[in-house]
C-alpha positions in Angstrom: 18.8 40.2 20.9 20.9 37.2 21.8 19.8 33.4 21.3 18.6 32.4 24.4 21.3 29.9 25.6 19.6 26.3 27.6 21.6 24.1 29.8 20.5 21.2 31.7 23.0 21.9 34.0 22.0 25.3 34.8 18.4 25.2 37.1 18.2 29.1 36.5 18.4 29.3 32.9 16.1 26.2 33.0 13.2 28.5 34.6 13.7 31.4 32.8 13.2 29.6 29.6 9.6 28.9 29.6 8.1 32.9 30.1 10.9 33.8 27.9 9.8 31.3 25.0 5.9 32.5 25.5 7.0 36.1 24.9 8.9 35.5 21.9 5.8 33.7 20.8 3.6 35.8 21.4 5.5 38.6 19.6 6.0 36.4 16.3 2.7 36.3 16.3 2.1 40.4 16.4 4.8 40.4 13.7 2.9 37.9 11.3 -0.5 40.1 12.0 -1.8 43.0 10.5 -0.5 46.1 12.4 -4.7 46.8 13.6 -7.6 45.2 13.3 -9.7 45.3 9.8 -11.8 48.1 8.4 -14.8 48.2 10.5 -17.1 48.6 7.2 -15.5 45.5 6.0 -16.4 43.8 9.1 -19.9 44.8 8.5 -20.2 43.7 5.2 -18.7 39.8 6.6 -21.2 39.7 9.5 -24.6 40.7 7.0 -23.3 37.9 4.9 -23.4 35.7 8.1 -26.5 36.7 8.9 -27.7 35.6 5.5 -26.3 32.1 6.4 -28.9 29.3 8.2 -26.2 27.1 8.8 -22.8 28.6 9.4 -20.7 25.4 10.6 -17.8 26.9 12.4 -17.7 30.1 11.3 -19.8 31.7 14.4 -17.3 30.6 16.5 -14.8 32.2 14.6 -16.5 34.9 13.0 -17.2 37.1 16.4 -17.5 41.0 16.7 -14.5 41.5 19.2 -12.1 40.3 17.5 -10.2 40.8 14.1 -11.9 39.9 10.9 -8.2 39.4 9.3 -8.1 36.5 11.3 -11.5 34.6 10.7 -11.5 31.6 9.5 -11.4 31.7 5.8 -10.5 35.5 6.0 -7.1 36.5 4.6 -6.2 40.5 4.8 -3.5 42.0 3.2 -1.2 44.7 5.4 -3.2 47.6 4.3 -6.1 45.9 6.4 -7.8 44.9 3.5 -9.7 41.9 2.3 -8.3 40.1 -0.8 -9.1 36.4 -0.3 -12.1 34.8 1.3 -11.9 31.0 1.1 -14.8 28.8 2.6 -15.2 25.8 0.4 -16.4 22.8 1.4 -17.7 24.4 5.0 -21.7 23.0 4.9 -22.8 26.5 4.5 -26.6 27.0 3.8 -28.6 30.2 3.3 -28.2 32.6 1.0 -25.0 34.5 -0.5 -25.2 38.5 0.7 -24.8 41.1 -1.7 -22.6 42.7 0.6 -19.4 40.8 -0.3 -19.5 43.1 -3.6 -18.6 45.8 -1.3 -15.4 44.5 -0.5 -13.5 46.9 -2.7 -10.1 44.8 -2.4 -11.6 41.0 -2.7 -9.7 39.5 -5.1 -10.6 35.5 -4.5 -14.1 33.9 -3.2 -14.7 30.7 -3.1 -18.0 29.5 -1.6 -17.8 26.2 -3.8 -19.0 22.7 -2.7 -21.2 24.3 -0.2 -25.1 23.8 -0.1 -25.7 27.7 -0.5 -29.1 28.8 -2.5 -31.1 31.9 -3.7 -29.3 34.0 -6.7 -26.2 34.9 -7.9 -25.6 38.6 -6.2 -25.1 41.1 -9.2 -22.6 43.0 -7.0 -20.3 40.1 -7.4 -20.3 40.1 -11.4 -20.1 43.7 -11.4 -16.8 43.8 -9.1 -14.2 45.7 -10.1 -11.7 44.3 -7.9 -12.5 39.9 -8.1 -10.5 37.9 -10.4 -11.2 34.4 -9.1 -14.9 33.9 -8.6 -15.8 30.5 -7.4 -19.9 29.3 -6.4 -19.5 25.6 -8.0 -21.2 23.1 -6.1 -24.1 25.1 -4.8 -27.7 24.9 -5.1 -27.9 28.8 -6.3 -30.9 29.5 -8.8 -32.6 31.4 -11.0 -31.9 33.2 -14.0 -28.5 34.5 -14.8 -29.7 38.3 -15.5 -28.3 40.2 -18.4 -25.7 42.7 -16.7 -23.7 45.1 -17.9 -20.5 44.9 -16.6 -18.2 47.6 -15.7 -15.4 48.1 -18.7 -12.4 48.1 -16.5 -13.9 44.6 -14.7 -11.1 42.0 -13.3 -12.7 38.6 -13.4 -10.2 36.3 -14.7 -11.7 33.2 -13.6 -15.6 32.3 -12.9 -17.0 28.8 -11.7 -20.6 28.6 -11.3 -21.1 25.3 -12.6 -23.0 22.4 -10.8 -26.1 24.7 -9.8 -29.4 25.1 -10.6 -29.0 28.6 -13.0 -31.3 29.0 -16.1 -32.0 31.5 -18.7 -30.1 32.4 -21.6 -26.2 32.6 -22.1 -25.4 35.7 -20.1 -23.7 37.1 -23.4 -23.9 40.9 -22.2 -22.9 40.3 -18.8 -19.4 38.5 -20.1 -18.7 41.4 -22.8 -17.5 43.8 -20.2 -14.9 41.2 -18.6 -11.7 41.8 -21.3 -9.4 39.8 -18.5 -11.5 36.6 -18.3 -9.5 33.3 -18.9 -11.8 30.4 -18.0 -15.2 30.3 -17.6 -17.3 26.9 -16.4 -21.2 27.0 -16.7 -21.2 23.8 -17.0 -23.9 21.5 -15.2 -26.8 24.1 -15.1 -29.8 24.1 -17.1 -29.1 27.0 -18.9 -31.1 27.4 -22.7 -30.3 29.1 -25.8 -27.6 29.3 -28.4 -24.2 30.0 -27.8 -23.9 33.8 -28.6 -21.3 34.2 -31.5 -19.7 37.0 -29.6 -18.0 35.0 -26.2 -14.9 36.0 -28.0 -14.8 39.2 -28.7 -11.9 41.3 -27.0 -10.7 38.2 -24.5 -7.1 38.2 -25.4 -6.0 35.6 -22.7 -9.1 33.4 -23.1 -8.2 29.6 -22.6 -11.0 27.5 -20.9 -14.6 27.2 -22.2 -17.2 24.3 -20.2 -20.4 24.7 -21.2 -21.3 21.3 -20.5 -24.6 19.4 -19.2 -26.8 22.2 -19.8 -30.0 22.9 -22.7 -27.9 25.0 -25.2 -29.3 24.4 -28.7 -28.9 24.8 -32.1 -25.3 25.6 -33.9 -22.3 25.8 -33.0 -21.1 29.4 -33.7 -18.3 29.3 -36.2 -17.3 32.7 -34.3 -15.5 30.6 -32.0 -12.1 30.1 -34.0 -11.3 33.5 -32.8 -10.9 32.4 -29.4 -7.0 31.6 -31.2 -5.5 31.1 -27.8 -8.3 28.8 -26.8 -6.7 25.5 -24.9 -9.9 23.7 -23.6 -13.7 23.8 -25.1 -16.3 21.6 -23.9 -20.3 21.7 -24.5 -21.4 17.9 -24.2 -24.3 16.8 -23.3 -26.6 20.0 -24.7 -28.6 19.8 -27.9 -26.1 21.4 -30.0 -26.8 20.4 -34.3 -25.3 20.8 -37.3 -22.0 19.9 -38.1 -18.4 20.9 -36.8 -17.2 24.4 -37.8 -14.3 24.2 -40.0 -13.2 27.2 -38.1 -12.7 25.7 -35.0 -10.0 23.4 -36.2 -8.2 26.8 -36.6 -7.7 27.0 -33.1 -4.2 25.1 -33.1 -3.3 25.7 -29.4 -6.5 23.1 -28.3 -6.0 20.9 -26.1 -9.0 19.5 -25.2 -11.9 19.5 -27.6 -15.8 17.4 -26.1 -18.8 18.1 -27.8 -20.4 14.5 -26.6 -24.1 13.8 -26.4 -25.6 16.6 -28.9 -27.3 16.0 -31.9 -24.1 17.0 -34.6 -23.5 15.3 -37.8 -21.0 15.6 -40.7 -17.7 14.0 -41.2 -14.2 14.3 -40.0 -12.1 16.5 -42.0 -9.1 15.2 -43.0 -7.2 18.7 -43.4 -9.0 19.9 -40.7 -8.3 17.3 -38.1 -4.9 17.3 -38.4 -4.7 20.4 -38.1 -5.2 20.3 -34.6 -1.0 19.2 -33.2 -1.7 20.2 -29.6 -4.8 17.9 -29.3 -4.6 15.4 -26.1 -8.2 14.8 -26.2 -10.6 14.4 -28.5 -14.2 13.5 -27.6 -17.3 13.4 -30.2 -19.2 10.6 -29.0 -22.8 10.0 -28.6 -23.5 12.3 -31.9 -24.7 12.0 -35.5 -21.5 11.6 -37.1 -20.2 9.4 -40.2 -17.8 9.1 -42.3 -14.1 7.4 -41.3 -11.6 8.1 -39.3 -9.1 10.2 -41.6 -5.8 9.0 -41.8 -4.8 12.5 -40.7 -5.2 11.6 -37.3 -1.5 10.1 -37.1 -0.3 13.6 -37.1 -2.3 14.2 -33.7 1.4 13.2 -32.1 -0.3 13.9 -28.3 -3.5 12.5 -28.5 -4.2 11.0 -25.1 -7.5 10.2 -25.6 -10.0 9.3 -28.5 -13.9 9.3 -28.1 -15.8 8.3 -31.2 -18.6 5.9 -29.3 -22.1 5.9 -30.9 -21.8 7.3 -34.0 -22.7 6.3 -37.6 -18.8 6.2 -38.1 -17.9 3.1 -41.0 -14.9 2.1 -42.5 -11.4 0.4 -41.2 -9.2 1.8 -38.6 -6.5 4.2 -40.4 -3.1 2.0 -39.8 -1.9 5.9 -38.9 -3.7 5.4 -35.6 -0.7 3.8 -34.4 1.3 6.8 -34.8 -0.5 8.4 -31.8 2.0 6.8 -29.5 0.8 8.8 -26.5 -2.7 7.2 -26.8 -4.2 5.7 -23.5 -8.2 5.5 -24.6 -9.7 4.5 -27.6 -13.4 4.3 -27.1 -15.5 3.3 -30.6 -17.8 1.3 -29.3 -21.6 1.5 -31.1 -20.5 2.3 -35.0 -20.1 0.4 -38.1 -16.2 0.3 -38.2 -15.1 -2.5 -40.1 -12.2 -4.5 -41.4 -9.5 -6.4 -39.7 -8.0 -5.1 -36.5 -4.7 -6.6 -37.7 -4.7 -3.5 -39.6 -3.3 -1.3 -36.7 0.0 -2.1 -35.0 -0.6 -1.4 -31.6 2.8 -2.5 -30.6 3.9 1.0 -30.8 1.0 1.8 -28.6 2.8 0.9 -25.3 0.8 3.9 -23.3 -2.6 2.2 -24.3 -4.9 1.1 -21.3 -8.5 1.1 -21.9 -9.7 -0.4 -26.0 -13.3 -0.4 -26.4 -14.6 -1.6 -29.7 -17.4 -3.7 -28.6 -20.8 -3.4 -31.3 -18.6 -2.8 -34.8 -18.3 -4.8 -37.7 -15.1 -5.9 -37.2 -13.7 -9.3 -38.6 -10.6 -11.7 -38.3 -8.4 -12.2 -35.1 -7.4 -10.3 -32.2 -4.1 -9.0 -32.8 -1.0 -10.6 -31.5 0.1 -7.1 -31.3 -2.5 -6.4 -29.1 -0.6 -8.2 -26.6 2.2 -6.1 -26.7 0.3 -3.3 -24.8 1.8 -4.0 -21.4 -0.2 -1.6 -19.6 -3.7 -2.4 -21.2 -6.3 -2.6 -18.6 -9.3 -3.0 -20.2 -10.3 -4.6 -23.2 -13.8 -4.8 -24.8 -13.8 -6.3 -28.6 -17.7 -7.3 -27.7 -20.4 -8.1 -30.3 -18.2 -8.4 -33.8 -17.6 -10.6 -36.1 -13.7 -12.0 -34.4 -13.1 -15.4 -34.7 -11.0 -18.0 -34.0 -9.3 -19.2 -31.1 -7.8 -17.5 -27.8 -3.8 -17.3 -28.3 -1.6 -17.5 -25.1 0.0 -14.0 -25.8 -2.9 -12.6 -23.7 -1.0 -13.4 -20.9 1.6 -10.7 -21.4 -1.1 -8.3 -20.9 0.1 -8.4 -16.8 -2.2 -5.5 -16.0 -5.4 -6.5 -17.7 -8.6 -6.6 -15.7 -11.7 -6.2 -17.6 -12.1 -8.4 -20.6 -15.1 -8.8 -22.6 -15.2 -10.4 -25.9 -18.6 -11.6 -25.9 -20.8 -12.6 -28.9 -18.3 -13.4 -31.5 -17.1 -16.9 -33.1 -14.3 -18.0 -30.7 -13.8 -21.4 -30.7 -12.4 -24.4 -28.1 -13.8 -22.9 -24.4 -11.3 -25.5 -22.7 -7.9 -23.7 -24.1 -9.3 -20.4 -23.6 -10.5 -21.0 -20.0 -7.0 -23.0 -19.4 -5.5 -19.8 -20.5 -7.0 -17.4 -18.9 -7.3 -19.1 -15.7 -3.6 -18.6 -15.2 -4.2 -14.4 -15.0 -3.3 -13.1 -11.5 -5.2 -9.5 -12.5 -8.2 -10.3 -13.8 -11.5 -9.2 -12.4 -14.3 -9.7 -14.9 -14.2 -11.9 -17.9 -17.5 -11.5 -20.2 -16.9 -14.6 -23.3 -20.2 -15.2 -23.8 -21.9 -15.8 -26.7 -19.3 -17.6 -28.6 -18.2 -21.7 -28.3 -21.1 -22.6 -29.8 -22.4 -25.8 -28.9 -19.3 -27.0 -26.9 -19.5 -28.7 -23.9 -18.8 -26.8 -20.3 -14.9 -28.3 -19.1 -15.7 -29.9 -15.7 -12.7 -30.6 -14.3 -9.8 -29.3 -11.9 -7.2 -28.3 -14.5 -8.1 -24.5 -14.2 -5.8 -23.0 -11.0 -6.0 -19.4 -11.2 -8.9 -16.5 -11.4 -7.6 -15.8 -8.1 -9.0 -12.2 -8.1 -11.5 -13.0 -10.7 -14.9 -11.2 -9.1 -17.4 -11.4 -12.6 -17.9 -14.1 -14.9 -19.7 -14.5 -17.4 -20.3 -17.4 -19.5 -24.0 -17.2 -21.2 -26.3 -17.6 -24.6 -23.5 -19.8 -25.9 -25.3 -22.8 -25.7 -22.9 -25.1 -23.9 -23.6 -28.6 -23.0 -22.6 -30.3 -19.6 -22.9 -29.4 -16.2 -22.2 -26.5 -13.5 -18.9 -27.0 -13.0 -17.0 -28.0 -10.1 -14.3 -25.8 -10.9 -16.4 -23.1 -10.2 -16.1 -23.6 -6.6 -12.4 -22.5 -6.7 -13.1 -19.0 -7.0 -13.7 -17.5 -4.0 -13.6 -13.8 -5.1 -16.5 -14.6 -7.7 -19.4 -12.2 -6.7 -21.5 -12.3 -9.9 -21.9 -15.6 -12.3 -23.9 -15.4 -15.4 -24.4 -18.9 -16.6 -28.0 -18.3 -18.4 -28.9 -19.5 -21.8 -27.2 -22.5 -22.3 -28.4 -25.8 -22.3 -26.5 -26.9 -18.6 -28.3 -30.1 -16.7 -27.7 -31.9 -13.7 -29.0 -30.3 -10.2 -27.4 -27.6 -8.4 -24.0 -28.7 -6.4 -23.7 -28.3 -2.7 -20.4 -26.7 -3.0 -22.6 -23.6 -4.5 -22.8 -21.8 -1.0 -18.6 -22.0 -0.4 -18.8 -19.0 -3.0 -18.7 -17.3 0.1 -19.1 -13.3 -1.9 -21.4 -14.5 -4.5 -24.7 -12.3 -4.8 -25.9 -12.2 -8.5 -26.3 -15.7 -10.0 -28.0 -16.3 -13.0 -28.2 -19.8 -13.9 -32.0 -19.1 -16.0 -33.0 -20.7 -18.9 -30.6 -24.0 -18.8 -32.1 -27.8 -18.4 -31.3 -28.1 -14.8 -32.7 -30.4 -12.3 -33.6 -32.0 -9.2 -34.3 -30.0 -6.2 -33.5 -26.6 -5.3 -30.9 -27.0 -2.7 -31.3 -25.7 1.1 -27.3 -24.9 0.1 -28.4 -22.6 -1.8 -30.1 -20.5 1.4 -26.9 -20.4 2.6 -25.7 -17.7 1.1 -23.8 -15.4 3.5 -24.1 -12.3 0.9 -27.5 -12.7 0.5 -27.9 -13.3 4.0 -27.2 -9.7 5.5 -30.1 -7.6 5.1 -28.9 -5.1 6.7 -25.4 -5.1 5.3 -24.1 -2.4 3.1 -24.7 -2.7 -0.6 -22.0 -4.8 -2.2 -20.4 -2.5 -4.7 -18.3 -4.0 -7.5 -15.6 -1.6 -8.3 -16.3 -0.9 -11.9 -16.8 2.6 -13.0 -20.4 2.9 -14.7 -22.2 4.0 -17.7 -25.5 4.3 -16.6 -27.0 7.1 -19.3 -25.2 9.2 -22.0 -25.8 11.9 -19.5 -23.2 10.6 -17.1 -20.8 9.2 -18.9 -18.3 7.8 -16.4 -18.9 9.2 -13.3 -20.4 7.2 -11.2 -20.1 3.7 -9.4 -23.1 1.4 -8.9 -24.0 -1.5 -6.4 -25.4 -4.4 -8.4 -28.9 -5.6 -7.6 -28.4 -8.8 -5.4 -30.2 -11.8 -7.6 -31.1 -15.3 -7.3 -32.4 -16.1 -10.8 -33.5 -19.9 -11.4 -35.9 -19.4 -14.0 -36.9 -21.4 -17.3 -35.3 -25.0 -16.1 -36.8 -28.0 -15.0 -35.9 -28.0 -11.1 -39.0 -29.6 -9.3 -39.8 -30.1 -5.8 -41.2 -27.5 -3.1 -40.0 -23.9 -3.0 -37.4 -24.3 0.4 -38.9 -22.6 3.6 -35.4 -21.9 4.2 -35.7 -18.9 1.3 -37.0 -16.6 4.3 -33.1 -16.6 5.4 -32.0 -14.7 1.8 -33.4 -11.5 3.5 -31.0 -9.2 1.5 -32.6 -10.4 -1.9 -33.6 -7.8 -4.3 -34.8 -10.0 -7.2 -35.5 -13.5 -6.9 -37.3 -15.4 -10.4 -38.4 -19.1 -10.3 -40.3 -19.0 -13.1 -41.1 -22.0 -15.5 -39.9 -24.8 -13.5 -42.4 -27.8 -12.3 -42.1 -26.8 -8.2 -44.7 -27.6 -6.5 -46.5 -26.8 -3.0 -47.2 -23.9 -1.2 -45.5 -20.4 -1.4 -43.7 -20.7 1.9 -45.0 -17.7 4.3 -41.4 -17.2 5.0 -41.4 -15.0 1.6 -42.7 -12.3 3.8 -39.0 -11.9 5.5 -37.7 -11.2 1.9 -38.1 -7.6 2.7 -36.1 -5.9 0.7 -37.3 -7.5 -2.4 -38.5 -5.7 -5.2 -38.9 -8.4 -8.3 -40.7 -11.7 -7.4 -41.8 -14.1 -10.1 -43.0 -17.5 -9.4 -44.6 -17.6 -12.5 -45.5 -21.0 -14.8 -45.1 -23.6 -11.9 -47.6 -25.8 -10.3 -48.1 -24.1 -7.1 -50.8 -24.3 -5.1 -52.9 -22.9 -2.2 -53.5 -19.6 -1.3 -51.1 -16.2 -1.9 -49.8 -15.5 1.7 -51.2 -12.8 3.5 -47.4 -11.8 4.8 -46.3 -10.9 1.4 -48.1 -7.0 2.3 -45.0 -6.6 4.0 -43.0 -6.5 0.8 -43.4 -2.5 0.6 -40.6 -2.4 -2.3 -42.4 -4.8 -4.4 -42.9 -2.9 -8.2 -42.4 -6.6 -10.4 -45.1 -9.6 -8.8 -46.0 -12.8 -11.1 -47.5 -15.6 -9.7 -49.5 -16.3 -13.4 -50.1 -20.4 -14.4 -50.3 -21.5 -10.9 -53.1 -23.3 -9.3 -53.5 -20.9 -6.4 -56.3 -20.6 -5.1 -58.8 -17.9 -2.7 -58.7 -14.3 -2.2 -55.7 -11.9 -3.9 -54.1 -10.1 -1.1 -55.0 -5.9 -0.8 -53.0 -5.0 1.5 -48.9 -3.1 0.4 -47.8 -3.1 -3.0 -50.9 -5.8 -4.4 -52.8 -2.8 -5.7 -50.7 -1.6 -7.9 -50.1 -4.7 -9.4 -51.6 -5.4 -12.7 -54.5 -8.8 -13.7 -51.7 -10.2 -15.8 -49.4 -10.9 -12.4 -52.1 -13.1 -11.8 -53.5 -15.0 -15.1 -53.8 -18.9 -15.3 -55.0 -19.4 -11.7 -59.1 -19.7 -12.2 -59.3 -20.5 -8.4 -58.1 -17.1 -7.3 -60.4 -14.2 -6.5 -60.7 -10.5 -5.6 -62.0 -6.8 -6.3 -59.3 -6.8 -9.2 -60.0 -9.9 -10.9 -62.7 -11.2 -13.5 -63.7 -13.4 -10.7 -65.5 -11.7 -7.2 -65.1 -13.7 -4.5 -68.1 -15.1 -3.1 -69.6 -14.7 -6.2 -71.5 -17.9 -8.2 -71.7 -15.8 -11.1 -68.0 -15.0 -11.4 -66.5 -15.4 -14.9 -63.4 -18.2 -15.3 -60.4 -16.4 -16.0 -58.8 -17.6 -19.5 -55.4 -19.2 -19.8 -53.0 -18.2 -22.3 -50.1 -20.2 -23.6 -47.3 -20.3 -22.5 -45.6 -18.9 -25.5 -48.2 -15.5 -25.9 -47.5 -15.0 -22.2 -43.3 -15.1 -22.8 -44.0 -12.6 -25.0 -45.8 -10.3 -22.6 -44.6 -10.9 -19.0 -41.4 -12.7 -18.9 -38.6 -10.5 -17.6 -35.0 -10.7 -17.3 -32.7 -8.5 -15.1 -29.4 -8.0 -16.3 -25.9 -6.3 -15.8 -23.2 -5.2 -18.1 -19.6 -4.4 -17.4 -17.2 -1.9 -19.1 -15.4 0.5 -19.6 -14.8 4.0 -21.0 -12.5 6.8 -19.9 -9.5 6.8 -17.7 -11.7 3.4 -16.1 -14.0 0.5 -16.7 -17.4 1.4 -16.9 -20.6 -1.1 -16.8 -24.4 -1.2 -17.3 -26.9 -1.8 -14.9 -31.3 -2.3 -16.4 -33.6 -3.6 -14.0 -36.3 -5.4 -15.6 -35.5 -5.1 -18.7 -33.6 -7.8 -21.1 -30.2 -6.9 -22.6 -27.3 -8.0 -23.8 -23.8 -8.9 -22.0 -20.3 -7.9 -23.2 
């Protein structure tokens, strides 16, 4: 057939084009298709797994009886009519998964992963002689993973059923029959048990083990060195003991070795670890382990990545760490390392982004040839024993971002804020705890911090005021000031800081009035906004270890100073407030009713002024009240019922001998009601005084941070 010739000059041609162009269409399309329609006993088996579907998204629409099931959606046929791929991830399924696709004789891919499918795991599918790629990830599917034997002559390369809700034991008997598999991923389940020591036997082409986030105890089976081809083997967060088989470290090809969060011990080999020359990952934190790092780990010449975070681990840093020149992580945060820093030349670690040694024992400076690591990101040297004072060469770190280096000795806060105020990258600067004693620069010699979003500058104690440089940085969303010994009132310019949600400004000397400016806070304005969501990665338990982002609770916290005065009406306009703590100040007057707007909050303490009147009626509304304190007041009358007041406990309410109700020493009404007995100020600290608190940093790949309501902890 001849290319069909157009002209513009030629009218004729011009209308014969358009029919002609539909026909060859249409026949491309015959070409491309199957010569008939699919086997009819296939199409039966498809439509009893849609009836076994409550929610099929789009696939009724698509999925009909007149037509071809090779060309469903999802539905991929090869030219002998039948069904080798059926691909429906991510398609809001919900119901149940049919037995009937294990009649599909020819199926050689499913994927039903990311769905929100439920019920068991169909034993027709692991019995299959025909599926190589089985994929269920991502589902809600239950139930114990039965003990099957498989068929000897079974296909399954790959299976995925992790992120489900599967229990039982490790279906050892099921996976003996499957001599093809390659990588299996059980991970995120809850299932129990020991690892059987026979996952290797007869898997030639075995490369991928995750067996991660489940309940597995006890040892880990020395059995698995025979896995020789093995590339990646993960079982964090179980309750594996015992120490690392030396047999493992046999396995030369790994590449990725994470037994985090179990309960192992021991020490690192130093014949064994460097045994291990494919390595790009090693991570063994949140375990048991002691001992130093071996010097052995300078032959590791791919390591990537190096977790050893909350351990028992001691000694110096082995200068051969700097002959891991591909090295991008280097968590050790929460050991007993020790030693000078000075000892490691990270010059040659030019790859390096994210350092975290915060909580060691390490001593001396930060090394100048720290500063050499062009692409570090993030660096965390928190809660050591560093000294000295900040040197210029951190500003040839030109992607750094997240710095914390709080709770040291560092000296001189003017250079180091001069300094660092002239970073265009950084985000969140932790340096508290160090600068003892100084006195807070107040002046407008700092020009920088332009994308500066978290500062934190507390327990150091500094002297001076809040200063007015502050009011420069207009990114600033959180501002940790607390535990120094600041005075002077609060300055107007505080409400410019136009993003600013979490202030903590507790436990200072400050004075005067608290400012209506200070109800002008657009941020804390919006109670109906979205939550504000600083962009560091978090840590929030060892059982999610860097996966997750968090919104930081929005916090107005003025406690333990001497501000006097009335408590503004203007408060009521902070409706987006989640914790707001006055505590221990001299304010005076009545508990403005326009509280009761505050209704989003969930921590209120007014505690240790010299309030007085009666506890409004409109703080019932408060229904996400769990923290009240209103305790050495001179309130007076009847304790509210009504909302969240009955679950709160007599001590939210000691020190105030005129109030009264069913939950207090003293009845109302009652002549004969007992006094209710002060305590001091001191014993009550000890009790009932809260602090709420964030932390920001960083672990793998990203920064990390974390977040403890109501309960006191340490920054850096």
């Amino acid at each position: 057939m001849q290319p069909l010739q157009y002209s513009y000059n030629n009218r004729k041609s011009e209308m014969l084009h358009i029919p002609l162009l539909g026909v060859s269409l249409v026949l491309l399309l015959f070409l491309a298709s199957p010569a008939s329609s699919c086997k009819e006993e296939e199409k039966t088996s498809l439509f009893e797994f849609l009836n076994g579907l409550s929610q099929a998204s789009g696939l009724t629409s698509s999925w009909q009886n007149d037509t071809n099931c090779c060309l469903w959606e999802g539905v991929i046929c090869n030219g002998d009519r039948t069904i080798i791929d059926i691909s429906l991830a991510a398609m809001g399924l919900e119901g149940h998964i049919s037995p009937s696709l294990g009649n599909l004789n020819g199926l050689l891919k499913l994927n039903l992963s990311g769905n929100l499918l439920s019920g068991g795991l169909p034993s027709t599918l692991l019995l299959s002689s025909s599926i190589t790629v089985l994929d269920v990830s991502f589902n809600k599917l239950s139930g114990e993973f039965h003990e099957l034997q498989s068929t000897p002559n079974s296909a399954m390369k790959v299976m995925n059923i992790s992120s489900n809700f599967l229990t039982g034991y490790f279906p050892s008997t099921t996976l003996e029959g499957m001599k093809n598999l390659a990588a299996l991923n059980m991970s995120n389940n809850s299932f129990a048990g020991e690892i059987p020591s026979t996952i290797c036997v007869d898997k030639p082409f075995f490369v991928v083990l995750d067996l991660s986030y489940n309940q597995f105890v006890g040892r880990i089976p020395s059995e698995l060195g025979n896995c020789s081809g093995l590339k990646v083997l993960k079982a964090g967060q179980n309750q594996l003991n015992g120490t690392l088989p030396s047999e493992i470290f046999n396995v030369t090809s790994l590449e990725h070795l994470s037994f985090p969060n179990n309960h192992l011990q021991g020490t690192l080999d130093p014949e064994c670890i460097g045994k291990l020359r494919n390595l790009v990952i090693l991570d063994l934190g949140w375990n048991g382990l002691n001992g130093k790092i071996p010097n052995s780990i300078g032959q590791l010449k791919r390591l990537e990545e190096l977790h050893l975070d909350n351990n028992n681990m001691s000694g110096e840093l082995p200068p051969a760490l700097s002959s891991c020149s591909n090295l991008t992580t280097i968590i050790l945060k929460d050991n007993n390392f020790q030693g000078d820093l000075n000892h490691v030349n990270f010059s040659t670690l030019s790859n390096l982004k994210f350092l975290d040694c915060r909580s060691n024992k390490f001593t001396g400076t930060i090394p100048e040839s720290l500063y050499s690591c062009s692409n570090l990101i993030a660096l965390r040297l928190s809660f050591n024993n560093l000294h000295g004072q900040f040197s210029s060469g951190i500003n040839n770190l030109k992607s750094l971002r997240f710095l914390a280096l709080a709770h040291n000795s560092f000296t001189n806060i003017r250079n180091t804020l001069q300094i660092l105020s002239k970073s265009r990258t950084l985000t969140l600067v932790l340096i508290g705890g160090n600068f003892k004693h100084e006195t807070m620069p107040d002046d407008d010699e700092f020009h920088g911090f332009e994308n500066l979003m978290g500062l934190g500058i507390n327990k150091c104690p500094l002297y001076g005021k809040l200063p007015n440089w502050l009011a420069k940085l207009k990114n600033l969303r959180a501002l940790l000031l607390d535990d120094n010994k600041l005075s002077g009132p609060i300055p107007a310019w505080i409400n410019s800081l136009n993003l600013l949600f979490y202030l903590d400004i507790s436990n200072n000397n400050l004075t005067g009035d608290i400012p209506t400016a200070l109800m002008e806070m657009p941020t804390l304005e919006a109670a109906h906004s979205a939550p504000i969501i600083l962009k560091f990665p978090v840590y929030l338990a060892p059982f999610l270890q860097y996966r997750t982002t968090s919104g930081f609770p929005k916090m107005l916290n003025l406690g333990n100073n001497k501000f006097n005065g009335i408590i503004p009406p203007e408060i009521g306009q902070l409706q987006a407030l989640l914790t707001l703590n006055l505590s221990f100040n001299n304010l005076h007057g009545e508990i403005p009713q326009s509280v009761g707007n505050l209704t989003n909050l969930q921590v209120l303490d007014l505690s240790y002024n010299n309030l007085t009147g009666e506890i409004p009626s409109v703080l019932e509304r408060l229904h996400f009240l769990s923290k009240f304190n209103i305790s050495s007041n001179d309130l007076e009358g009847p304790v509210p019922t009504g909302g969240q007041f009955s679950t709160f406990p007599d001590s939210s309410f000691f020190g105030n001998p005129k109030l009264c109700g069913a939950t207090l020493m003293r009845h109302c009404n009652s002549a004969d009601a007992v006094p209710v007995t002060d305590v001091s100020t001191e014993e009550y600290a000890d009790k009932v005084i809260f602090a709420v608190a964030f932390g920001m940093f960083f672990g793998v790949g990203v920064l990390y941070d974390q977040m403890f309501l109501f309960r006191y902890i340490y920054f850096g």
